[in-house]
C-alpha positions as CSV (number, residue, x, y, z in Angstrom):
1,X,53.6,-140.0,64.1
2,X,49.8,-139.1,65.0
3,X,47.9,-141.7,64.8
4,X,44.9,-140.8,67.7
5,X,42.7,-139.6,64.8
6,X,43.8,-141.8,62.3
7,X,44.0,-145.8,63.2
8,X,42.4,-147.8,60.6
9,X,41.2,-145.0,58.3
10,X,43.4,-146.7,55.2
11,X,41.3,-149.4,54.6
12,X,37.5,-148.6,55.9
13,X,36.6,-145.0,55.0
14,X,33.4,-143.7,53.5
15,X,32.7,-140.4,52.0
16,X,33.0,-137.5,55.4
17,X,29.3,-136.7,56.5
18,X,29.4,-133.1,56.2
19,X,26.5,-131.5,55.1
20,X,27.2,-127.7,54.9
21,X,29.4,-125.3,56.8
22,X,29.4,-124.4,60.4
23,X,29.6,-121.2,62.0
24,X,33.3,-121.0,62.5
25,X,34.0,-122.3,58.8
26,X,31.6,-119.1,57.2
27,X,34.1,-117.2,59.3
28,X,37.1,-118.6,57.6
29,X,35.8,-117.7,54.8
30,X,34.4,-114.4,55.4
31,X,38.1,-113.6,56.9
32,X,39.9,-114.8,53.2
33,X,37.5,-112.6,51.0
34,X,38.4,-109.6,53.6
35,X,42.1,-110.1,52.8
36,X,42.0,-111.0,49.5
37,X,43.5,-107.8,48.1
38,X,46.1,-108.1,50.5
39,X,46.9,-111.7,48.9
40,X,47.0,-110.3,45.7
41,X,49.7,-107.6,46.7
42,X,51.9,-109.9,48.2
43,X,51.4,-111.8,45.1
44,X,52.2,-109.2,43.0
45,X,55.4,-108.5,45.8
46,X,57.2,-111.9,44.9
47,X,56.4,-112.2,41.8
48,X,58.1,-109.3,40.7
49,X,61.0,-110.7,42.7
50,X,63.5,-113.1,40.3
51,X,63.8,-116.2,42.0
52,X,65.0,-118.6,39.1
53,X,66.7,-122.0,40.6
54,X,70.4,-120.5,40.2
55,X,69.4,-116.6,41.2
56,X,70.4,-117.6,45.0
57,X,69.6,-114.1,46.2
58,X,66.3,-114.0,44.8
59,X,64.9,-117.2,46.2
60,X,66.4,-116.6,49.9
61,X,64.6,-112.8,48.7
62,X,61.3,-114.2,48.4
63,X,61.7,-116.9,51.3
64,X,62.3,-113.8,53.6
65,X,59.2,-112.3,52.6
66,X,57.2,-115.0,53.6
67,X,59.4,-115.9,56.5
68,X,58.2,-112.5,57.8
69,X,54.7,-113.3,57.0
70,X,54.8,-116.8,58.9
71,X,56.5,-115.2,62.1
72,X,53.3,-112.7,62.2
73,X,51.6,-115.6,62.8
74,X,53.4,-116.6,65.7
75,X,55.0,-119.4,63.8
76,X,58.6,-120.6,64.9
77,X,60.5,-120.3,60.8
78,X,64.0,-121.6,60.2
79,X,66.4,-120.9,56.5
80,X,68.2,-124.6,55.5
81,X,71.4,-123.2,54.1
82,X,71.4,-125.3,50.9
83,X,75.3,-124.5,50.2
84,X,76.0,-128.5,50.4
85,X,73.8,-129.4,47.1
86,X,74.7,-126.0,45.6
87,X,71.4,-124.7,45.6
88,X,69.9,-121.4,47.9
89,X,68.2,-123.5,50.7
90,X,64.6,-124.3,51.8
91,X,62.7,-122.1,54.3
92,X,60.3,-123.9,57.2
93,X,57.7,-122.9,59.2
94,X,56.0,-124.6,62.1
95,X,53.4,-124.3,64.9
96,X,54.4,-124.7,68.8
97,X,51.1,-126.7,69.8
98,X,51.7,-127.6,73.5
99,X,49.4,-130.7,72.6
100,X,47.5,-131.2,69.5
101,X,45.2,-133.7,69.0
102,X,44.8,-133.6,65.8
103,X,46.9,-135.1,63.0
104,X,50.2,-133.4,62.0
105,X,50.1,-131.7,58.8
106,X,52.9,-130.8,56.1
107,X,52.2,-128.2,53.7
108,X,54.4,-128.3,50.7
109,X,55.7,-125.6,47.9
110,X,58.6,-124.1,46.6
111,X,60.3,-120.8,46.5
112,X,62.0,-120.8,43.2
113,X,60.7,-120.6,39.3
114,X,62.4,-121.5,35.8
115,X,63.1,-118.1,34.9
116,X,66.5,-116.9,35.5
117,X,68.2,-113.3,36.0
118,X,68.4,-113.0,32.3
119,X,65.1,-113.9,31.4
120,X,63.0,-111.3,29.7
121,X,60.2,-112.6,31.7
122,X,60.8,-110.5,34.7
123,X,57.6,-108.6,36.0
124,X,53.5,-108.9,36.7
125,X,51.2,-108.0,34.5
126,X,47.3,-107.4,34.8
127,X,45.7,-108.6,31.9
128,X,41.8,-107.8,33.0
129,X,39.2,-110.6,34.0
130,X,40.7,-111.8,36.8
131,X,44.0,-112.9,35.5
132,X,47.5,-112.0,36.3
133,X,50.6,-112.6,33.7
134,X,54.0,-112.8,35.6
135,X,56.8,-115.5,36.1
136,X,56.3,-118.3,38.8
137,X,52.8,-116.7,39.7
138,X,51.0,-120.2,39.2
139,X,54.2,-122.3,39.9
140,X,54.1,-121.7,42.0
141,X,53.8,-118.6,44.5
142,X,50.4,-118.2,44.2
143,X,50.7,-121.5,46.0
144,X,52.4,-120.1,48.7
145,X,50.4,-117.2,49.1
146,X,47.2,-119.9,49.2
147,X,49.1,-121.6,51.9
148,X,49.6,-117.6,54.5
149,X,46.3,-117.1,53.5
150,X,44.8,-120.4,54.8
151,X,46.6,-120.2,57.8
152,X,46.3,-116.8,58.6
153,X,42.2,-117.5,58.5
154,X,43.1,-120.4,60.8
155,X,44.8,-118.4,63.0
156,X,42.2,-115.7,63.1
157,X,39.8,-117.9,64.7
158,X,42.1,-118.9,67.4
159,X,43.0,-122.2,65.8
160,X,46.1,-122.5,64.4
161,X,48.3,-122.7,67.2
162,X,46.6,-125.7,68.8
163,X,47.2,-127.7,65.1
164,X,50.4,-129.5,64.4
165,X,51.5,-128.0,61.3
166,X,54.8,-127.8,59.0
167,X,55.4,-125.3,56.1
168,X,58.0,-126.4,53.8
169,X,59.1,-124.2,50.9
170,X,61.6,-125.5,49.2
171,X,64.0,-123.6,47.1
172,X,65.2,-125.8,44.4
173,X,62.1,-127.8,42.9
174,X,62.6,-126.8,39.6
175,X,66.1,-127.4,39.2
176,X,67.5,-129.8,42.6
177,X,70.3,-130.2,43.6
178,X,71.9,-133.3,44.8
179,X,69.0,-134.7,45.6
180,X,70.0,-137.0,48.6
181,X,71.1,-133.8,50.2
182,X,68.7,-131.6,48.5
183,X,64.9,-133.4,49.8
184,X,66.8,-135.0,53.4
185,X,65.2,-132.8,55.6
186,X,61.7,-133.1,54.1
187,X,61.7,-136.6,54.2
188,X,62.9,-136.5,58.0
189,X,59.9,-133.7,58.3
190,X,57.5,-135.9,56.5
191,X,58.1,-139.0,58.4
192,X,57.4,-137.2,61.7
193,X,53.7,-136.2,59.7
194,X,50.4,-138.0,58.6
195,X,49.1,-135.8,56.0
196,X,50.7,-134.1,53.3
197,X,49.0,-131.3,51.4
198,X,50.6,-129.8,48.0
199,X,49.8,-125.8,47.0
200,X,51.6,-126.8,43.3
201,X,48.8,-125.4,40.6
202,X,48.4,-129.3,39.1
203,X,47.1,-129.0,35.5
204,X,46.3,-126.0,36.2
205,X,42.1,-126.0,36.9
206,X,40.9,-125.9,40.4
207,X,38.5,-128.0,39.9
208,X,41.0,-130.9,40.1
209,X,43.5,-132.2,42.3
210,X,46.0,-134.6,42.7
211,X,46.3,-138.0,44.2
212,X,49.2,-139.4,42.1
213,X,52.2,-138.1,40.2
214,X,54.8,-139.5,38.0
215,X,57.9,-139.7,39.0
216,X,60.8,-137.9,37.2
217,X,64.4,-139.8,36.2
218,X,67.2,-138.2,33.6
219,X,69.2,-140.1,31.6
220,X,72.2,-139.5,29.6
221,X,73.5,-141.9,25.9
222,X,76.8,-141.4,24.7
223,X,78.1,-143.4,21.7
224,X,81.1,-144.0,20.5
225,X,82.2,-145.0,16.5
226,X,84.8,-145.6,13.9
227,X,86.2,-142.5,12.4
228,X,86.6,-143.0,8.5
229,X,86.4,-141.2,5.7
230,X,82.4,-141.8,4.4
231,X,83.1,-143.7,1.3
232,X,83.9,-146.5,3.3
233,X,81.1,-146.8,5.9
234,X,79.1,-150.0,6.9
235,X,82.6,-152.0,6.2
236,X,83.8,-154.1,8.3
237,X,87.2,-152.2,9.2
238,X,84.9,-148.5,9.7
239,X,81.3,-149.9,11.0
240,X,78.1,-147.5,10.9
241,X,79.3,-144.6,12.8
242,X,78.2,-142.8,16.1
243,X,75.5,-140.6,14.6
244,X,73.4,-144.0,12.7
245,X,74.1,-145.9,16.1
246,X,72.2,-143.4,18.0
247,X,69.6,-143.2,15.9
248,X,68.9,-146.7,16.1
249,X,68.8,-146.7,20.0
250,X,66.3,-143.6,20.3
251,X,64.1,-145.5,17.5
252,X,64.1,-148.7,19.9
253,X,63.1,-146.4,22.7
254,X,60.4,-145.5,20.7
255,X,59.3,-148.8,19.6
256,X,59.8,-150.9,22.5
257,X,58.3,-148.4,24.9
258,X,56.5,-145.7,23.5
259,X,53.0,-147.6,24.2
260,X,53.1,-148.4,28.1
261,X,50.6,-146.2,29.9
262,X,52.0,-143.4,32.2
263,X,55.6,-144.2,30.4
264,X,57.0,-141.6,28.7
265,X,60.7,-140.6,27.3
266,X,61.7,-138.1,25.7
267,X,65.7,-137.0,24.1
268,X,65.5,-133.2,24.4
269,X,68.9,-132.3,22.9
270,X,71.2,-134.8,20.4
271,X,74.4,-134.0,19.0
272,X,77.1,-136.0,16.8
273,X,80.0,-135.3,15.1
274,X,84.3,-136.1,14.7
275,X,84.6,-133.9,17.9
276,X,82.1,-132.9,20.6
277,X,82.1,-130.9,23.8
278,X,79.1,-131.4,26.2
279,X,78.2,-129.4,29.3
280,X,75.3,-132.0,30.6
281,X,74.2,-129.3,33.4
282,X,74.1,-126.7,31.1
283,X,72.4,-128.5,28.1
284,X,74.4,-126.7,26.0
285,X,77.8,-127.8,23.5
286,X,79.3,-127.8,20.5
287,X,79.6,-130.0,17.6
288,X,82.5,-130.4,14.6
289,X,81.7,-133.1,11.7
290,X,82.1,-132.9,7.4
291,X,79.4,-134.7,5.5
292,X,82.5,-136.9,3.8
293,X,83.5,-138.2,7.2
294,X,81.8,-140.9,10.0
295,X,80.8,-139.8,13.1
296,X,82.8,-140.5,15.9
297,X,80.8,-139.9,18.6
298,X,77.0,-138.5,19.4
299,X,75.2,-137.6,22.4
300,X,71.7,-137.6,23.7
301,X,70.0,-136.5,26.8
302,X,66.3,-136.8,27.8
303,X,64.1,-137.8,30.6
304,X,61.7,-140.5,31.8
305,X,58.2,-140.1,33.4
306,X,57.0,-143.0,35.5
307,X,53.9,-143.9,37.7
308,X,55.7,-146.6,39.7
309,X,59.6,-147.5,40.8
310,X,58.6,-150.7,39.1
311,X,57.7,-149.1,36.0
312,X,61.3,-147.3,36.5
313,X,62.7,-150.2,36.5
314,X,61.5,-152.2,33.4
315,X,62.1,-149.3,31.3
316,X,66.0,-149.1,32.4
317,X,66.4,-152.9,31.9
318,X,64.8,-152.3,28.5
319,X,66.6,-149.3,27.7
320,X,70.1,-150.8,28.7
321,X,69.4,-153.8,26.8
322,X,69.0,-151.9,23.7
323,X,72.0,-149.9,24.2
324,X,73.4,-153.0,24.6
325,X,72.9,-154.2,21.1
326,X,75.4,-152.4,19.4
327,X,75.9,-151.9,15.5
328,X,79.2,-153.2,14.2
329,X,82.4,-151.1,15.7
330,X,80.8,-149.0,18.0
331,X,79.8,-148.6,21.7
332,X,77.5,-147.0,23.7
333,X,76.7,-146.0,27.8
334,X,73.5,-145.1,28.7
335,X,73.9,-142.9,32.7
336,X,70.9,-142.5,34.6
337,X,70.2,-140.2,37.3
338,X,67.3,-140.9,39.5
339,X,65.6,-137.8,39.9
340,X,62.4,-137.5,41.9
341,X,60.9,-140.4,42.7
342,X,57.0,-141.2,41.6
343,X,54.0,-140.3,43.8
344,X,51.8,-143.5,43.4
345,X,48.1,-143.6,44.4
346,X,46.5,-145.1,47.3
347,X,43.0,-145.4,48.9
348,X,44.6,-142.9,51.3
349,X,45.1,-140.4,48.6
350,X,42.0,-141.0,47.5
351,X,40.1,-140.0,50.6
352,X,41.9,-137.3,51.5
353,X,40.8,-136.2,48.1
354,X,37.1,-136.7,48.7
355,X,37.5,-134.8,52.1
356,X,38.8,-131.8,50.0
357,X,36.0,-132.4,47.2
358,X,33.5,-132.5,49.8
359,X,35.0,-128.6,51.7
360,X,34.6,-127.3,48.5
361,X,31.1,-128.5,47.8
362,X,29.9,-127.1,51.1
363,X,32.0,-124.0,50.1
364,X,29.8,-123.5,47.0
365,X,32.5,-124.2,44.5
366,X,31.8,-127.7,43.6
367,X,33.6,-131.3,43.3
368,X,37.3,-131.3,43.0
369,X,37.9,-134.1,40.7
370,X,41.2,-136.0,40.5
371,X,43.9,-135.5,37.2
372,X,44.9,-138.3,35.5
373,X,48.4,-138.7,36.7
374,X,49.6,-138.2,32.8
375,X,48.7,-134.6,33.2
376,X,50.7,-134.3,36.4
377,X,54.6,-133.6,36.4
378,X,57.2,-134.6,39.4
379,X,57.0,-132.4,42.5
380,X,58.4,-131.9,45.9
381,X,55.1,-134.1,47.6
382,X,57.1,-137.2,45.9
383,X,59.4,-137.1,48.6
384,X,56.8,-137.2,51.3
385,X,54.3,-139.6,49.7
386,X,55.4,-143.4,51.4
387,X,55.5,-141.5,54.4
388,X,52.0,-140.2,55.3
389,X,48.9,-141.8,55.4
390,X,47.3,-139.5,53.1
391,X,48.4,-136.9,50.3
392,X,46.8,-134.7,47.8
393,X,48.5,-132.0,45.8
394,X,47.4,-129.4,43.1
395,X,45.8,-127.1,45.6
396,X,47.4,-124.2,44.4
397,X,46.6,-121.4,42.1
398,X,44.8,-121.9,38.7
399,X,46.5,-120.8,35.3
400,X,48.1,-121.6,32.4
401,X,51.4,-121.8,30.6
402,X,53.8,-122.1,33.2
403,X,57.2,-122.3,32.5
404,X,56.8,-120.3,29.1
405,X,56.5,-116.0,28.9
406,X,52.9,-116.8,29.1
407,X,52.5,-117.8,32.3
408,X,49.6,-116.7,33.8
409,X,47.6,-116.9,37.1
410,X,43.5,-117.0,37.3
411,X,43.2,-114.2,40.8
412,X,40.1,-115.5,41.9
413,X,41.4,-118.7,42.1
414,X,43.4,-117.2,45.2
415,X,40.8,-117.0,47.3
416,X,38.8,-120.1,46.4
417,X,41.8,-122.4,47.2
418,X,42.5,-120.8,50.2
419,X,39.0,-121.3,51.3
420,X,38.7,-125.0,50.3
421,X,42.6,-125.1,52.4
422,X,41.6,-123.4,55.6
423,X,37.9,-125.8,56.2
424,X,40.0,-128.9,55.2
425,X,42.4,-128.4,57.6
426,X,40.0,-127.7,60.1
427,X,38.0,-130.9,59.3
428,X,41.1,-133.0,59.5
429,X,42.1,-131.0,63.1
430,X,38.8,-131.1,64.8
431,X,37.3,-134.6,62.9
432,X,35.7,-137.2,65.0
433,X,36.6,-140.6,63.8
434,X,34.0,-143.1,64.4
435,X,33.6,-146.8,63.5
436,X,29.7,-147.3,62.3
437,X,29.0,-150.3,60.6
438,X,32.2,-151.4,59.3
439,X,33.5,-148.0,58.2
440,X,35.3,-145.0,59.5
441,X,32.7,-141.8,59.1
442,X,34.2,-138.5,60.1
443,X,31.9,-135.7,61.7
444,X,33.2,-132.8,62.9
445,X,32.9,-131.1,65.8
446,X,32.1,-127.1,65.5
């Protein structure tokens, strides 16, 4: 990795000495209001394209249109076939410096939304006031459009194509695949890096960004019981019955962990009965039980939210010991699945966050704060995280209600983030690092 610019910058930073923009930043910016309406058309272009996880065609459909769009920028682009984890694939775009100086930077979104071919959410909508209605604008192709628009301002100036940078656009972050297979590429890309940026919309305000993210884990209870007719349960020969022994594991969940801080669990679908047929990938079954007779078995399926893999790992070991307790004449499994790994904080993060903060004070559009990492969900930059030196994500579009029929995007918010994108990245390109007085002080040269 690139470490010229870099060296020592984790542990003796202070805040960037910048104090306003130079010459070639106010053209950046001048060149993103000039093609602002073009962002919102190509917005408006993919949006109106389905691109739900399973819609294959759709998501390789909107990674062409930007493929096409990346290539115009003289960028080398390349589709991951993503056949092997049963997902559409992942679409990458890079610069061809013939020596960059500066550090290497990964720029991370996704292709795909949570609305399928048969949603009825299927088309953009202008609502007035700046804001557009549609499905995946704010999660997240308004972050992609953020990410062309910041580079095509780069490249405007004659910049980009002496910068060390990698577009990843993954095409399964809302429903991955294996993901061993799925994120193996990204984490090769990322360890070859030393900053990460994410265009995900965060909580959803652009006055905010990211430093940390839960991780994401699914796990899966099934319990097992005594058939019998009701009259006799709690006996010794019948027991308590699959249904009452599940209940009494999700309670524990509840009040063994439900007061650790950046913990949460939660059982989205339970079902019990003398026969049951579960399709765990699908979220979806069918149930058969009479009130007269004791539950043979029940099933349960949730998530976990974590800050840390230790925090993972205490609430397993609680969890399974729970499970483990079982009522008289039945049985229970508990199956985890790892999911995405957490995306923990460090003073790297942190920086990198006051660099961004202190772009988009000189921009006008005052301090980016960061989001408490309970309001922030698992996302692709997970992967990267232990990799880079620094990492912020939540750059992307502002809205609200994403992943509901309400989604909506906040226009403007286009060409602010693209702005604050396109002077970061040119601050952490061109950035003199210099050791005064104990600390690392960047000043940039114009």
């Amino acid at each position: 990795m690139n470490r010229i610019l870099l060296a020592g910058m984790a542990c003796l930073w202070v805040q960037p000495a910048v104090a306003q923009l130079s010459a070639l930043e106010l053209n950046l910016a001048d060149y993103i209001d000039a093609h602002h309406d073009e962002a919102i058309e190509l917005l408006i272009e993919v949006v109106n394209i389905n691109s739900g996880t399973q819609n294959f065609a759709g998501v390789a459909a909107v990674g062409q249109v930007f493929r096409e769009r990346f290539e115009a920028l003289g960028m080398t682009t390349q589709w991951i076939d993503g056949s092997a984890w049963n997902r559409a694939g992942h679409l990458v775009a890079r610069t061809n410096p013939t020596q960059a100086n500066g550090p290497h930077l990964l720029l991370i979104g996704h292709l795909d939304t949570v609305f399928q071919r048969d949603s009825p959410f299927q088309e953009y909508e202008y609502l007035g006031d700046y804001i557009g209605r549609g499905p995946g604008i704010a999660d997240m192709k308004g972050g992609n459009v953020i990410i062309l628009q910041a580079l095509a301002a780069l490249n405007d100036q004659g910049l980009l194509h002496d910068m060390a940078i990698t577009v990843y656009l993954t095409g399964d972050e809302e429903s991955s695949g294996e993901a061993v297979l799925a994120r193996a590429d990204l984490r090769v890309v990322a360890q070859q890096a030393d900053i990460a940026l994410g265009f995900e919309n965060g909580d959803g305000d652009p006055s905010t960004a990211i430093p940390a993210r839960r991780g994401y884990a699914s796990w899966e209870l099934r319990v097992t019981g005594n058939p019998a007719h009701s009259s006799q349960i709690f006996q010794d020969e019948v027991g308590s019955g699959a249904i009452f022994e599940a209940s009494r594991i999700l309670n524990a969940f509840h009040e063994e962990l439900g007061g650790e801080q950046y913990l949460t669990f939660n059982p989205g679908i339970i079902m019990g009965g003398t026969e049951l047929n579960f399709a765990s990938d699908e979220g979806r079954g069918d149930a058969f039980g009479l009130p007269n007779v004791v539950a043979q078995h029940a099933i349960a399926r949730g998530d976990l939210r974590m800050i840390s893999n230790a925090q993972t790992a205490r609430a397993r070991t609680t969890m399974e010991r729970i499970v483990s307790e079982n009522l008289p004449l039945t049985s229970a499994e508990l199956i985890f699945n790892s999911g995405m790994p957490p995306f923990p904080d460090s003073e790297g993060n942190r920086r990198l966050l006051e660099f961004f903060s202190q772009a988009s004070q000189d921009l006008g559009f005052g301090a980016v704060t960061a989001v408490d990492p309970s309001r922030a969900g698992a996302a692709d930059i997970s992967y990267v995280g232990e990799f880079v030196e620094m990492a912020i994500d939540g750059m992307g579009m502002g809205g609200a209600n994403d992943h509901t029929v309400n989604e909506t995007g906040d226009l403007e918010s286009l060409r602010v983030q693209a702005k604050r994108a396109a002077v970061l990245m040119h601050r952490l390109e061109t950035g003199n690092w210099k050791l005064e007085t104990g600390n690392w002080k960047l000043e940039t040269r114009n």
